[in-house]
C-alpha positions in Angstrom: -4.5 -20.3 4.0 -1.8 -17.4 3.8 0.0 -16.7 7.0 -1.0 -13.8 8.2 1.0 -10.7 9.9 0.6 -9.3 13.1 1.4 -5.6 13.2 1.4 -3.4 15.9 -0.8 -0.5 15.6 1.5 2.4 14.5 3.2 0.2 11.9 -0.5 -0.9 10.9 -1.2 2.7 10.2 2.0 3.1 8.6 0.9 0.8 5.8 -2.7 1.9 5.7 -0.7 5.1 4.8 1.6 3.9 2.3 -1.4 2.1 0.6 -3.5 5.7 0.3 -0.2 7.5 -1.0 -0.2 7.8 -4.8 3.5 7.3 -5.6 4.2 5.0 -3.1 4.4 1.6 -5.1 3.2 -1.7 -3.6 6.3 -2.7 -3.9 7.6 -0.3 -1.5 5.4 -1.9 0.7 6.0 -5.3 0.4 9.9 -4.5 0.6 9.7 -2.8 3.7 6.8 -5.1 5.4 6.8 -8.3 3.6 3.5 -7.9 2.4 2.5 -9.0 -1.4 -0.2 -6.7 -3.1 -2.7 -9.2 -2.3 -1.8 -8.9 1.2 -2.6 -5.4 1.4 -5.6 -5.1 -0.4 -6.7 -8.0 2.2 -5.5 -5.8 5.1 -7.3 -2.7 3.5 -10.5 -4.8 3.0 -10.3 -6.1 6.7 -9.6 -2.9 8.8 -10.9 -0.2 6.6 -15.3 0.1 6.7 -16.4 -1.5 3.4 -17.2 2.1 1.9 -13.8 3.6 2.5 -12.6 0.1 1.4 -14.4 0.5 -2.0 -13.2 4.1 -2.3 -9.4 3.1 -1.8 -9.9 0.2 -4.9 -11.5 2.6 -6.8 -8.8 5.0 -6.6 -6.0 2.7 -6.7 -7.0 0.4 -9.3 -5.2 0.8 -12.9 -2.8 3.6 -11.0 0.5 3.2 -12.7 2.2 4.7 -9.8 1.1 2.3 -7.5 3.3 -0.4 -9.4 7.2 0.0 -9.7 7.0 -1.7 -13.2 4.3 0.9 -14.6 5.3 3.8 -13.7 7.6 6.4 -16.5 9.6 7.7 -14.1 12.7 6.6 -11.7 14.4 10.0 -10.9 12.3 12.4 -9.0 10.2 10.0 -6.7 8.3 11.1 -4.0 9.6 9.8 -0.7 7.5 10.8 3.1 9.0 11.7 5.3 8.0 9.0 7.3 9.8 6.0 5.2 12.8 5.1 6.2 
């Protein structure tokens, strides 16, 4: 079984909010916080409720901004305020 991360709560939310922003790639996530794609869409699935959950996959599935190697653009990036 994969290891699996223990975040504090505000870095918990942290990700929860990278994962809901549009331009912010997985990868961005996984850079930052170590955690794979998989990883996320686990810790979406666990700490989300199951409808919110599906709503998430629905909306981030096949999003070519949600993956570095997708996306047509490099210049011009959205960056929050709140990454570092």
């Amino acid at each position: 079984m994969a290891e699996k991360h223990q975040f504090d709560p505000e870095i918990l939310d942290r990700i929860i909010e990278m994962a809901w922003e549009d331009r912010t790639p997985f990868e961005a996530i996984e850079v930052q916080y170590g955690l794979s794609e998989k990883q996320v869409i686990s810790m979406m699935r666990r700490e989300m409720k199951s409808s919110s959950f599906q709503m998430w996959r629905k909306r981030v599935s096949g999003r070519k901004t949600k993956h570095s190697h997708q996306r047509s653009f490099l210049i011009g990036r959205f960056k929050s305020a709140n990454q570092s």
